[in-house]
N, C-alpha and C positions, 0 to 999 in steps of 0.2 A: 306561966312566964319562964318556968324554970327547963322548959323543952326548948322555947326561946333562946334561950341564953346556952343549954348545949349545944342548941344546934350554930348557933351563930360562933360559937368557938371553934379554931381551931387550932392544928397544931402548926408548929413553926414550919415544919417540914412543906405542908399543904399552902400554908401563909406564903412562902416560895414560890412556891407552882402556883398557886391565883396570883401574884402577884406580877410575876414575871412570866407568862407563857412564851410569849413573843422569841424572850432569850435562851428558851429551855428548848422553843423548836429551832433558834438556830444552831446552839449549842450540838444537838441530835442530829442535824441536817448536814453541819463540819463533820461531827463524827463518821457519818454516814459515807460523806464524801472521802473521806480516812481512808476508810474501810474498801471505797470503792477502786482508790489509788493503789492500795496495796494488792490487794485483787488481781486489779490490771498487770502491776511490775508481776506478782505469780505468774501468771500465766504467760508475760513475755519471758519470764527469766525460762518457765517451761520450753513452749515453744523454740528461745533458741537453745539453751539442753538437747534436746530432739535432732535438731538441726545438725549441729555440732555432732551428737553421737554416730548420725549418719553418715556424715563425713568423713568419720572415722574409721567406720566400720569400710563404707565404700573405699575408703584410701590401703586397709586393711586388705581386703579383697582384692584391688587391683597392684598390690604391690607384695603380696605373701610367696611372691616365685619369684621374688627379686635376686635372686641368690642362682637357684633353677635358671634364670633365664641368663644370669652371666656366661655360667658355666657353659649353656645352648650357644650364646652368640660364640663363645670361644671355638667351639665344633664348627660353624657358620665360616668365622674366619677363615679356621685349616682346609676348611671345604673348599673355600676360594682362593688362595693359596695354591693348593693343590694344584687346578685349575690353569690357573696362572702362570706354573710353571711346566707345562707343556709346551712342546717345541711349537712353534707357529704353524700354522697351517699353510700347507703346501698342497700341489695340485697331484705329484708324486708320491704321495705318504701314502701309507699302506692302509684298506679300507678299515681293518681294525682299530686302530691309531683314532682314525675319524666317528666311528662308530662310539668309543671310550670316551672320547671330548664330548661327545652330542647327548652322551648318556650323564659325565661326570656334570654338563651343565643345565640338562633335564633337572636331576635331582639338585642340583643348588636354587633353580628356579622356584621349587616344592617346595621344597625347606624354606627356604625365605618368603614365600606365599605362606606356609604355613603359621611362622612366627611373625606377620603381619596381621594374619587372624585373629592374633593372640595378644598383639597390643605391641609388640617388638618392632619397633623400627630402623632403618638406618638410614644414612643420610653420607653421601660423597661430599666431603667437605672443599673440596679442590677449585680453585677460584674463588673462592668466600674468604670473609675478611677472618683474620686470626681471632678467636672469639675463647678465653682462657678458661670458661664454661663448658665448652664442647671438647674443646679440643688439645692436645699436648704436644706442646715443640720438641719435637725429637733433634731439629737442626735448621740451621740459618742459611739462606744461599742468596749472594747477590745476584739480582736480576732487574736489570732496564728497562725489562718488558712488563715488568707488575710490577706497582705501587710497592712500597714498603707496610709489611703484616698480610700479606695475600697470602693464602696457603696456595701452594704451587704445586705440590707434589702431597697426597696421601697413603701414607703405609699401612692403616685400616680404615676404618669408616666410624663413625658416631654412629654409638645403638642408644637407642630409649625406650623404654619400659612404661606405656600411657604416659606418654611427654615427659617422663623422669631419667634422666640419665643416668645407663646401667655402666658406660664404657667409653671413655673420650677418645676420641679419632687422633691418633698417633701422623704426625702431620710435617711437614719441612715448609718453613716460613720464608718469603722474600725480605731482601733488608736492601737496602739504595749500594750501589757501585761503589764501592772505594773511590772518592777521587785525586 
């Protein structure tokens, strides 16, 4: 009787667990679930980390000649400039003269193809509404014929760098008639 009676004893710890299983598997089944939540938030927290870094790196990437590419559209401008100030064309001009224009606007054609390649764009802001993002009022000029904030006149153009603006479009805004 005396194997009886060990065996029939236990300890408290074991008295526990016979007694209560039910609440020890949900006890373990919460934990479990715990363990499963946290898990999950790692791996989101991972995933956006990841996310993020790339972003970074690709914003990195597409904006590391942001500086290079000021400097490029300021050449751009002079280039056009230039251009522009050529006498007009006539049916009298000397064939050189014409030859020089056709050449000076070959190669701006290039160039600005080029730095279209590249992510650089521009954009003629003239007839577009005054937009203090894009663009910088250089002067005000009343006019009857456009609404008031119309850019009327552009003295560069808006350049962007993959949708980022490198250089705001230097611009002369309409404002309503004195009356």
């Amino acid at each position: 009787m005396s194997e009886n009676t060990q065996q029939n004893e236990t300890t408290p710890q074991e008295e526990t667990l016979l007694e209560a299983p039910d609440q020890r598997i949900a006890a373990l089944e919460q934990e479990l679930q715990e363990m499963r939540d946290k898990w999950l938030r790692s791996e989101a927290e991972m995933a956006n980390l990841r996310a993020r870094t790339k972003r970074e790196v690709d914003d990195a990437r597409a904006f590391a000649v942001q500086k290079f590419a000021r400097d490029v559209v300021e050449a751009a401008e002079n280039l056009k400039r230039g251009i522009d100030s050529l006498p007009k064309r006539t049916e009298d001009e000397p064939e050189i003269v014409a030859k020089m224009r056709d050449g000076f606007e070959g190669i701006e054609r290039s160039f600005v193809a080029l730095l279209e390649r590249n992510g650089i764009t521009r954009q003629d802001p003239t007839g577009a509404a005054f937009d203090a993002n894009l663009h910088q009022a250089m002067a005000e000029q009343e006019s009857a014929e456009h609404p008031p904030g119309t850019v009327i006149q552009a003295w560069s153009q808006t350049w962007q760098l993959n949708g980022r603006l490198l250089r705001p479009a230097m611009v002369v805004v309409s404002k309503a008639p004195a009356a």
